[in-house]
C-alpha positions in Angstrom: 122.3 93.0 94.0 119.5 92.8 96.4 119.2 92.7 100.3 117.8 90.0 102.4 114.7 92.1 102.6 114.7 92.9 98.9 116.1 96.4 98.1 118.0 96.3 95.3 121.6 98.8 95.0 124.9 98.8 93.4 128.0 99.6 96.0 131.3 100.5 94.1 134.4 103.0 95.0 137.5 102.1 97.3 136.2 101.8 100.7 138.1 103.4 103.8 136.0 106.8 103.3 132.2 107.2 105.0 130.4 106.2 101.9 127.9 108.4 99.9 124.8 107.3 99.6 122.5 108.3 96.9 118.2 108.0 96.8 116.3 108.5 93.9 113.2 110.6 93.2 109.8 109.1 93.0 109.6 109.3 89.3 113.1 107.3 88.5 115.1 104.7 90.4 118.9 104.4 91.1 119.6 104.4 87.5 118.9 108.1 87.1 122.9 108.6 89.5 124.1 106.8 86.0 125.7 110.5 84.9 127.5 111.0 87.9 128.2 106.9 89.4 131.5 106.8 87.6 132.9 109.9 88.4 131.7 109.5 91.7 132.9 106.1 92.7 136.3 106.5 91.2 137.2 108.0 94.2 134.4 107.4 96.4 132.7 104.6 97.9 129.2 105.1 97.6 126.2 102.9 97.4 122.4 103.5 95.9 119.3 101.9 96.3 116.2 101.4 94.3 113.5 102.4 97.1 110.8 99.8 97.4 108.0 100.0 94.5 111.2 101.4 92.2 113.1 99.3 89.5 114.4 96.4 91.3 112.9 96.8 94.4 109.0 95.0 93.2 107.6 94.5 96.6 105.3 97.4 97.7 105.5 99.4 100.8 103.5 98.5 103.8 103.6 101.8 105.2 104.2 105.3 104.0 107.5 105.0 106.4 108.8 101.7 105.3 110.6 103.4 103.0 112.9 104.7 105.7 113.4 101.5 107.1 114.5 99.7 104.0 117.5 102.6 104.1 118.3 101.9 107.6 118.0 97.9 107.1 119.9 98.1 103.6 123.1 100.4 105.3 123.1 98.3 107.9 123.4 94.9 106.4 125.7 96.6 103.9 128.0 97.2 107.3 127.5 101.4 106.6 127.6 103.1 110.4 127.8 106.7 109.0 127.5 108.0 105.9 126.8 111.1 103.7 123.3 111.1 102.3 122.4 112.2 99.3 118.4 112.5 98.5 116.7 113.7 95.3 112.6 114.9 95.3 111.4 111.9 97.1 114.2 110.3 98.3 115.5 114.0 99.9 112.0 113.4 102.5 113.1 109.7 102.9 117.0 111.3 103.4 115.2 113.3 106.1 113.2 110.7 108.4 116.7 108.7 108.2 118.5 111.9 109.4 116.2 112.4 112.6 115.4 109.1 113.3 119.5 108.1 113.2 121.3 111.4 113.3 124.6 109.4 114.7 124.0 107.9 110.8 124.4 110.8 108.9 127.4 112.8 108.6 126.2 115.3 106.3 122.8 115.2 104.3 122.0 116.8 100.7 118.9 117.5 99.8 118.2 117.8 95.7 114.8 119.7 95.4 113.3 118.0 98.4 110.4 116.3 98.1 108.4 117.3 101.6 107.2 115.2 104.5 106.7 111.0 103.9 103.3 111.4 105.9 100.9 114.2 105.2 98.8 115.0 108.1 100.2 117.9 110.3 101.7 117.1 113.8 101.1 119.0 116.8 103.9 120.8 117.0 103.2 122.1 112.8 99.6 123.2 113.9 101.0 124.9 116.7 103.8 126.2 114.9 101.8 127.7 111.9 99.7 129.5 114.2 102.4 131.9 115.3 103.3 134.9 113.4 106.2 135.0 111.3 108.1 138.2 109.8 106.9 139.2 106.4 109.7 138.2 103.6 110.9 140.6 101.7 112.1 137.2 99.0 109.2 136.4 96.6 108.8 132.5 96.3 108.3 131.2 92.6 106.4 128.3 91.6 106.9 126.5 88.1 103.9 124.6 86.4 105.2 121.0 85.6 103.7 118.3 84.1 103.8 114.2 85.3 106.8 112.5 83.1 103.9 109.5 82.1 103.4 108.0 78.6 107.1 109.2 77.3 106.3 112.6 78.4 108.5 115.2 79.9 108.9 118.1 82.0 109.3 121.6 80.5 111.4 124.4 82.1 111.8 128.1 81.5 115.3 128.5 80.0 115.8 125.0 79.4 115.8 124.5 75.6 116.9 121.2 74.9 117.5 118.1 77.1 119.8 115.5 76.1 118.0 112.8 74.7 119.4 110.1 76.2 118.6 111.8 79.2 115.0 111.8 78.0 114.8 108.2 77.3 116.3 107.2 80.2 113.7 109.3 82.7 110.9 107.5 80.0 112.5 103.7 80.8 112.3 104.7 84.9 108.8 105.9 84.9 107.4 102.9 83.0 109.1 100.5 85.3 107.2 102.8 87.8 103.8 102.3 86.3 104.7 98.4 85.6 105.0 98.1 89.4 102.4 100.2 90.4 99.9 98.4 88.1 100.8 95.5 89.6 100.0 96.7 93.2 96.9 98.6 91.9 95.7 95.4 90.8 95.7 93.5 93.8 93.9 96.0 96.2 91.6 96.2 93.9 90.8 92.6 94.3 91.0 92.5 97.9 88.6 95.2 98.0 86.0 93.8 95.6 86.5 90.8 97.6 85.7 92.4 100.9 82.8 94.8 99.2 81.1 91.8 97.6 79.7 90.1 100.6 76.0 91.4 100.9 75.0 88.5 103.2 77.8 90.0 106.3 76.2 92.0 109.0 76.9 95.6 108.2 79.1 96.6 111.1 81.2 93.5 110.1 81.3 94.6 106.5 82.3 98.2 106.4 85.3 97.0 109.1 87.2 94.3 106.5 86.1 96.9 103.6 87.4 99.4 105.3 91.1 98.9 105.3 91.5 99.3 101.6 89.7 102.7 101.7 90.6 106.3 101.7 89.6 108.2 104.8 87.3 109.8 102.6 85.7 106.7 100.8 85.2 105.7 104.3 83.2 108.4 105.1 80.8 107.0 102.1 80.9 103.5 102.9 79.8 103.5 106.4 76.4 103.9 105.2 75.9 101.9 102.8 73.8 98.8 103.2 75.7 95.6 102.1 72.6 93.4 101.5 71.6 96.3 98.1 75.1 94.8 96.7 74.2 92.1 93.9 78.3 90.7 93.3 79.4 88.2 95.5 82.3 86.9 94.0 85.4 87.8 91.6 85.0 85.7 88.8 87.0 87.1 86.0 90.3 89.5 85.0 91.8 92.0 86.9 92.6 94.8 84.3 94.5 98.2 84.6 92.4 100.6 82.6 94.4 103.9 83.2 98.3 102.9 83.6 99.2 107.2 82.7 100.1 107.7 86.4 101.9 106.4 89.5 99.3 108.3 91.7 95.9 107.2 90.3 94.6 104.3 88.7 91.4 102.5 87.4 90.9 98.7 87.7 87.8 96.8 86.2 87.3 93.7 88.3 85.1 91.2 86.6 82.2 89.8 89.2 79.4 87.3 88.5 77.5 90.1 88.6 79.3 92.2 85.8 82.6 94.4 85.1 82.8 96.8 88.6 85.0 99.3 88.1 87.6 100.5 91.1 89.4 103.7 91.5 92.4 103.9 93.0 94.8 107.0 94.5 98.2 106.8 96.5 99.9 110.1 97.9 103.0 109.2 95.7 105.2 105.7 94.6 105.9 104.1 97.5 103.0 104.7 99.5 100.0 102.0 99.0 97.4 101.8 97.1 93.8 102.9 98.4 90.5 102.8 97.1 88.5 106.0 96.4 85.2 104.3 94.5 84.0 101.1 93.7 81.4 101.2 91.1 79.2 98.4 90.5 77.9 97.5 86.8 75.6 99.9 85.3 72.1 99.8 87.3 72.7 98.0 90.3 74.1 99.3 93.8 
């Protein structure tokens, strides 16, 4: 089922209880609850919900909080007033924003190896806090090297010696809806962008403002010196074509141009943030 707004979810269980609701991590959707849904809503009404960019839920984000809005806009047209929340990687920092923007909303919140902050640059308050000094630990923190689940891969863990591999296949299905949707979006920022870069007759102020909005703070950096008129494309005139669909986080994008094959490189800070470019690079020997 889908929401006026497009989030898709399942709600099932007798109602009468606050509901659980369950979010997925960024490299599944709601499918991967499918172990526990019918335990759970046998005597439990609980809902879940692809987050937007995931499985049914095609449109991309706008903003790297939108996410937390579709929650709060799907609950509420669902008729959910409080609830537990449940959040895996990803969707535990999405569980978060919901809990302290609408604490009244959240009964009781479970985080599942939480995923950190939906926006990465440090408030105020974090700078000021990270200056102080804190008492040494006497716990020792352990970090695991992972791999990205991407091409049918998987994740290996010390001690874990065999995953079920139905398990396996379903975490492969999830991630390649992933990179479906994700190519998708990658391909049309690319466009945009090669539409906004190849314009070398604009005024360069002019330019480097409508280029600028599909651009990494650091591509922007690079860009604001460049000289449109040195740009030979001035039009898309051909395919749009994932080159590198191995990740959810970066992608390449040829863009034919009636002045050759330019080549875009794309990075997001995880699934349902958008797209932005890092490099545009024109065909071989021209600017």
């Amino acid at each position: 089922m889908l929401t006026s707004t497009g989030i898709a979810y399942d709600r099932a269980g007798p109602r009468g209880e606050l509901p659980v609701v369950l979010l997925h991590a960024g490299v599944a959707d709601r499918r991967m609850w499918d172990g526990q849904w019918a335990a759970l809503t046998a005597g439990h009404d609980a809902a879940r919900l692809d987050l937007r960019g995931f499985g049914e839920s095609v449109t991309p984000p706008a903003t790297a909080l939108r996410p937390v809005d579709d929650v709060l806009d799907a609950l509420a047209e669902l008729g959910v007033g409080r609830c537990h929340l449940v959040g895996a990687s990803f969707g535990a920092g999405v569980a978060v924003e919901v809990a302290l923007g609408r604490p009244a909303l959240v009964a009781s919140l479970l985080l599942s190896a939480p995923g950190g902050a939906l926006i990465p640059a440090a408030t105020d308050d974090l700078r000021a806090s990270s200056g102080r000094r804190r008492p040494r630990s006497r716990s020792r923190t352990w970090t695991v090297p992972s791999r990205r689940i991407c091409r049918g891969g998987s994740t290996a863990l010390p001690g874990v010696r065999r995953v079920d591999p139905a398990v396996r296949e379903s975490v492969r299905g999830m991630q390649r809806r992933a990179l479906e949707i994700a190519g998708v979006q990658a391909r049309e920022v690319a466009g945009d962008a090669v539409r906004a870069w190849a314009r070398p007759d604009l005024p360069a102020g002019r330019w480097f403002d409508e280029l600028s909005a599909y651009l990494t703070p650091a591509a922007r950096q690079d860009y604001q010196w460049l000289q449109p008129s040195a740009i030979v494309a001035r039009r898309v005139t051909g395919e749009l074509t994932v080159v590198d669909e191995s990740s959810v986080y970066l992608a390449r994008v040829d863009v034919g141009t009636d002045a050759g094959t330019v080549q875009v490189l794309l990075s997001r800070q995880d699934g349902p943030t958008p797209w932005l470019v890092e490099r545009i690079v024109p065909p071989q020997g021209q600017a």
